[in-house]
N, C-alpha and C positions, 0 to 999 in steps of 0.2 A: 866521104861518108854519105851514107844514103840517109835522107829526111828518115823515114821512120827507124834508123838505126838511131839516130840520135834521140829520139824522145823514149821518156819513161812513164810509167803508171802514173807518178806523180803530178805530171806535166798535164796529166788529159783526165786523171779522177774526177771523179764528181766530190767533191768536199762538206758538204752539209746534204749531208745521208739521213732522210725516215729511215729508223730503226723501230724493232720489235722487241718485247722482252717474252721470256718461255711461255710466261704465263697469258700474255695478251689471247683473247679470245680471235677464232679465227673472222668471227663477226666487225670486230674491233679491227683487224689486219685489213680485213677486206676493204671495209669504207675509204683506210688509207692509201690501199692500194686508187681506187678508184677515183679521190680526190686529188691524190698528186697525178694520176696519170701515169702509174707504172707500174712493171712486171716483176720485178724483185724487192722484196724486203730483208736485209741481214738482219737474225735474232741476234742480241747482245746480251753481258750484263750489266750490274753498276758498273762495273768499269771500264765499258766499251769493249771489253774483249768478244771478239769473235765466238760464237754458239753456234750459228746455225744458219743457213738463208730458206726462207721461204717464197715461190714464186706463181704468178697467177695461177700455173700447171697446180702445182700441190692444192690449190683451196678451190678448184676446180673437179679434184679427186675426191674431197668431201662434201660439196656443197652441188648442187640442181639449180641453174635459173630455168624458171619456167618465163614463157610470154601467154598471159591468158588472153582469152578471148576479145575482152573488150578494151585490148593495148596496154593492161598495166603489167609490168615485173614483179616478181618475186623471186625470194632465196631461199630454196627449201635443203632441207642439211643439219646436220648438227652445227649453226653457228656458235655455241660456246663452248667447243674442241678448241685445246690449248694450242698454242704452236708449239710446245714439247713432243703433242705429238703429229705433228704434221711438216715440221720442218726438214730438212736435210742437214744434217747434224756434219761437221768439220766438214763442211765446202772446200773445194780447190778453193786456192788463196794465192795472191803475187803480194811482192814487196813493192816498195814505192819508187823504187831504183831499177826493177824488172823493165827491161824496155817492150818499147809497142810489140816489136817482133815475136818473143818470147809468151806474151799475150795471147795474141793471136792463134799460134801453134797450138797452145792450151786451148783455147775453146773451142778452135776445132777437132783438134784430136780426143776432148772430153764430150763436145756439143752441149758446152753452158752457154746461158745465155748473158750471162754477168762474172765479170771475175770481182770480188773485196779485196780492196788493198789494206794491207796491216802491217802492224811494228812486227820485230821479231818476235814482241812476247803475247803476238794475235789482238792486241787493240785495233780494234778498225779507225783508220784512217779515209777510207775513199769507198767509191764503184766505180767500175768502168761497165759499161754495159753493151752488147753489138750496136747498139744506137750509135754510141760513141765512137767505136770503132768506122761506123759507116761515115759520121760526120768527118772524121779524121780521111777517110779515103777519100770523100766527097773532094774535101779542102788539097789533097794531095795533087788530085786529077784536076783540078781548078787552079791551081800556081803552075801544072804542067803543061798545061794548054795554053795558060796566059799570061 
């Protein structure tokens, strides 16, 4: 059996996931995006079930950075558009069981940039992100060599 035939979502998610609820302002998304240093956020609701994912692209669609003249930033945009409407509402989604390969196929044949792992009854569990995946090949081509 082949190394990535054997791994699942499970094996390589990310497991304590920033999430988003409908109503978070895309203002409020943004800063989290920015302070963790990442591209995708899944909307949720109280109960962790899967809504929506929103990614730097989408608040990119509603929001302007400008660079003014004398080196400061700003964010021009409607920042207090809800992620209800800014989100991508029932994302591609894998189970936790889905292995790496199967993955993969999906994001490229969809071109996301994150898949969310979930129960069956859509509670998010994880993300895997192309980061993840690249870390995973990094690691593959490094035990291959050595």
């Amino acid at each position: 059996m082949r190394y990535s035939d054997s791994l699942t979502m499970g094996d390589i998610m990310l497991k304590n996931v920033v999430t988003a609820r409908e109503t978070d302002t895309v203002e409020h998304v943004y800063a989290a995006m920015l302070e963790g240093r990442f591209r995708h956020i899944p909307v949720v609701d109280a109960k962790q079930h899967l809504l929506g994912i929103v990614s730097d692209r989408d608040l990119r669609n509603v929001l302007v950075f400008m660079h003014d003249t004398d080196g400061t930033k700003r964010t021009v945009g409607n920042q207090k558009l809800v992620m209800s409407r800014v989100m991508t509402r029932a994302p591609l989604s894998v189970d936790a069981s889905d292995s790496v390969k199967t993955a993969v196929k999906l994001m490229v044949k969809h071109k996301v940039g994150c898949l969310p792992v979930c129960e069956s009854d859509d509670r998010l569990l994880g993300l895997v992100t192309e980061t993840d995946m690249l870390r995973l090949l990094e690691d593959l081509l490094q035990n291959k060599s050595g």
